[in-house]
C-alpha positions in Angstrom: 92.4 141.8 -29.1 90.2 143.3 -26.2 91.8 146.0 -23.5 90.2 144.6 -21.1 89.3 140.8 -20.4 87.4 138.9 -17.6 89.2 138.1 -14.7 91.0 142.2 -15.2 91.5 144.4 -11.8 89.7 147.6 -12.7 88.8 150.9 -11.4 85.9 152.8 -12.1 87.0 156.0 -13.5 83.4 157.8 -14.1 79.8 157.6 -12.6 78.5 157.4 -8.6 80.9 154.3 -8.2 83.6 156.7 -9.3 86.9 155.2 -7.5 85.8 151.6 -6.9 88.8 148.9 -7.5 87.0 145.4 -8.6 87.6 142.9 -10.8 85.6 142.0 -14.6 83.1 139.1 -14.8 81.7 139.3 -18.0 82.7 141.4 -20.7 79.9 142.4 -23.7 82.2 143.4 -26.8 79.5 144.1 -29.1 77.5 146.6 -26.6 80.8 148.3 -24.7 80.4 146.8 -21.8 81.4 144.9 -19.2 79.8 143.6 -15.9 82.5 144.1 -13.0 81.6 142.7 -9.6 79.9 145.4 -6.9 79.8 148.4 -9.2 76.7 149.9 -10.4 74.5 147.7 -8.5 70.4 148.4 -8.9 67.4 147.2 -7.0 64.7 145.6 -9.1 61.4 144.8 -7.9 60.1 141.4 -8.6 56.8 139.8 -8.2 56.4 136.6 -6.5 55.6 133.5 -9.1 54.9 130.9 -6.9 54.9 128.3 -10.0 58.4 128.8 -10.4 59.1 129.2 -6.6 60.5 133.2 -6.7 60.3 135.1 -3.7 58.8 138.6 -4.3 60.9 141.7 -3.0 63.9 143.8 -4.0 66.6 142.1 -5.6 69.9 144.3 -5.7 72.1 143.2 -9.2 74.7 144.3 -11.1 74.3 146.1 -14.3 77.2 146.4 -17.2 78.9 149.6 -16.7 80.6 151.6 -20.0 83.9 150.0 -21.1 85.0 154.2 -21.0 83.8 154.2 -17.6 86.8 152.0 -16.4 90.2 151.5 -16.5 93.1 148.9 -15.7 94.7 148.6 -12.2 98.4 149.3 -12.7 99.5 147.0 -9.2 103.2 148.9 -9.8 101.9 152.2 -9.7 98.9 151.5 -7.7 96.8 153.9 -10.3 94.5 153.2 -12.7 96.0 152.9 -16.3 95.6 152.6 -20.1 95.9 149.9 -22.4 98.4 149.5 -25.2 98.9 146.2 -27.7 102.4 145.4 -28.4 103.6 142.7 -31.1 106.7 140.3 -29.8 109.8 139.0 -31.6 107.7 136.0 -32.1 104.5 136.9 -33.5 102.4 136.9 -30.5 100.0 140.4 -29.7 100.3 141.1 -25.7 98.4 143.4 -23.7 100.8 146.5 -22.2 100.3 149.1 -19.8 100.8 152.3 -21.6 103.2 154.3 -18.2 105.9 151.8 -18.2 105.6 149.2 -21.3 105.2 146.4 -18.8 103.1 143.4 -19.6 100.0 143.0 -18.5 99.3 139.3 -19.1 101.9 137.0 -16.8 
């Protein structure tokens, strides 16, 4: 079971965009990453290819940022928060926040 799932409020724990609060779009299990919507955004430079009909200029897109590099939003303590798994009476796994054992999926 993954810590952290699309659709999670974040915040950026480490890097320039240090402190942003955002939420998960994509997550990349296999690389440690996870694209999270107006963090770590880049410009890249594209030509213009007018047989596909693209533009040239500078694009500004987002880049997967380091699963270590974020955290959960905790919206009870209003502070960023770990990630624990807990096991319920019947059978099912549930994500919990590690400061107050509450559940994170509702």
């Amino acid at each position: 079971m993954r810590k952290i799932k699309k659709g999670d409020e974040v915040i950026v724990i480490a890097g320039r965009d240090k402190g942003k609060q955002s939420s998960v779009i994509k997550v990349f299990p296999e690389q440690g990453t996870a694209l999270v919507d107006g963090v770590n955004t880049v410009k890249k430079h594209t030509k213009p290819n007018p047989a596909k009909g693209i533009a040239g200029g500078i694009l500004e897109k987002e880049m997967p940022i380091q699963l270590s590099n974020i955290a959960i939003y905790n919206p009870h303590t209003k502070k960023a928060d770990r990630v624990g798994i807990k096991v319920l009476e019947d059978g099912t796994r549930v994500r919990v926040y590690k400061s107050n054992d509450e559940v994170v999926d509702v």
